[in-house]
N, C-alpha and C positions, 0 to 999 in steps of 0.2 A: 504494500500500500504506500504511494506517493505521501510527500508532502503538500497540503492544501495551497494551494495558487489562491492571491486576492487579488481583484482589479483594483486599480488605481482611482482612487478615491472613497474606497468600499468601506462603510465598517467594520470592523472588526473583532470592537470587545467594546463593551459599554460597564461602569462600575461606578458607584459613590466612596470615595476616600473624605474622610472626616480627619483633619488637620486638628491636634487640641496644645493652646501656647497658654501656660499658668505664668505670672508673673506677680510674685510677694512682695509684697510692702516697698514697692514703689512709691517715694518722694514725691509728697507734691509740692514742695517749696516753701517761700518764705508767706504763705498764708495762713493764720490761725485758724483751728480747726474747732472750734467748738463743741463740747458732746451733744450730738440731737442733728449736726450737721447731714448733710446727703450730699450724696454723689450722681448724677444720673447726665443721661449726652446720647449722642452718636456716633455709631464705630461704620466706617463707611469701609470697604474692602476690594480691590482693586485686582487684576491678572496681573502680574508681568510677564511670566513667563511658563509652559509649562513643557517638559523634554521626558521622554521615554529614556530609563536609564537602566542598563542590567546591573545588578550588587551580589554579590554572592550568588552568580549561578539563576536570578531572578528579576521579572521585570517591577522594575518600580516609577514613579513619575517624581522629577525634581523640578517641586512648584518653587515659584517666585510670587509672593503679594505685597505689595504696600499697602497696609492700615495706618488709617489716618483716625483719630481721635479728636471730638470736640465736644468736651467735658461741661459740665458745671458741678460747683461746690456750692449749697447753699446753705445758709449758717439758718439757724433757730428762729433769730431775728430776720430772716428776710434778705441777707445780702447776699449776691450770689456773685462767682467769681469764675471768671471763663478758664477753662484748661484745654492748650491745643496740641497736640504733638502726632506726629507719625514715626514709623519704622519698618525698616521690609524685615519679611520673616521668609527663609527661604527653608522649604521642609522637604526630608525625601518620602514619600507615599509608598511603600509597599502594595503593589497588587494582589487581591486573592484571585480574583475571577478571571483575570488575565496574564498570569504566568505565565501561560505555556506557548506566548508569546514574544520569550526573550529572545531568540535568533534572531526576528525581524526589528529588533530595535535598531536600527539605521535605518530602515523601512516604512517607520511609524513617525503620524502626530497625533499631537495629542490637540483633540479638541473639547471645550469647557462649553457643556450644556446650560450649567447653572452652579452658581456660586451663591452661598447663602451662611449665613452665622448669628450665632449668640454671643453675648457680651455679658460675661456676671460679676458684678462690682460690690467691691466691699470695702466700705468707710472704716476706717481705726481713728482714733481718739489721738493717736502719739505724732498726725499728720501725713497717714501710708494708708495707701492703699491697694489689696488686689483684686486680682484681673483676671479671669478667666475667659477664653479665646475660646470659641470652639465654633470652627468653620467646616464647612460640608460642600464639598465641589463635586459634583456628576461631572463624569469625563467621558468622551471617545474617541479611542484610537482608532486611527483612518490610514489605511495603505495610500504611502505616497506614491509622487509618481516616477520613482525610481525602481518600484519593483519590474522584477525579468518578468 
């Protein structure tokens, strides 16, 4: 029995890889934190980049995102205090559904159906806060158009 032939442009393997970035008692600067304060914003989530990569014998995806952050801290009293920051987070995805796709990875892209996440935030009294990340990207690999 051959090896399966894909056309050029075909799907291939389709899979949800959920990305999870914890980040502890992160600084939030020179503003006082009052107890009774909150935290609450928008975490916005961007592609950069997404590459089929073999690691040990297996296919995995090496995403690239920039999250951008646009916070507020709002005291007891009513005053509330902007917080803006971004960072790229680049992670590698382990495949389950699509391993047995690592030969053709010079062969593959990777295409993002949908990108989507949670953001769980947690106030500390001492002026820290964490972060819990937890993004979900539906992907498809697609035979380029380099296959024989």
């Amino acid at each position: 029995m051959g090896a399966r032939r894909y056309a050029s442009g075909e799907a291939v393997c389709e899979e949800t890889v959920v990305l999870t970035r914890l980040d502890k008692d992160v600084p939030i600067g020179a503003i006082d934190v009052p107890s009774g304060s909150t935290l609450s914003g928008k975490t916005s989530v961007s592609l950069l980049d997404c590459s089929p990569v073999v690691t040990n014998g297996s296919l995995s995806l090496l995403i690239s995102l920039y999250v951008q952050e646009e916070l507020y801290l709002t005291t007891p009293q009513g005053a509330s205090f902007p917080l803006a920051f971004g960072f790229r987070l680049q992670e590698l995805a382990p495949l389950a559904n699509c391993g047995h796709l690592a030969p053709l990875e010079d062969n593959l892209d990777c295409h993002i159906i949908s990108l989507a996440g949670t953001d769980h935030l947690t106030l500390h009294d001492d002026g820290t806060f964490d972060q819990l990340l937890e993004i979900r990207i539906q992907v498809k690999l697609v035979a380029d158009h380099k296959l024989p």
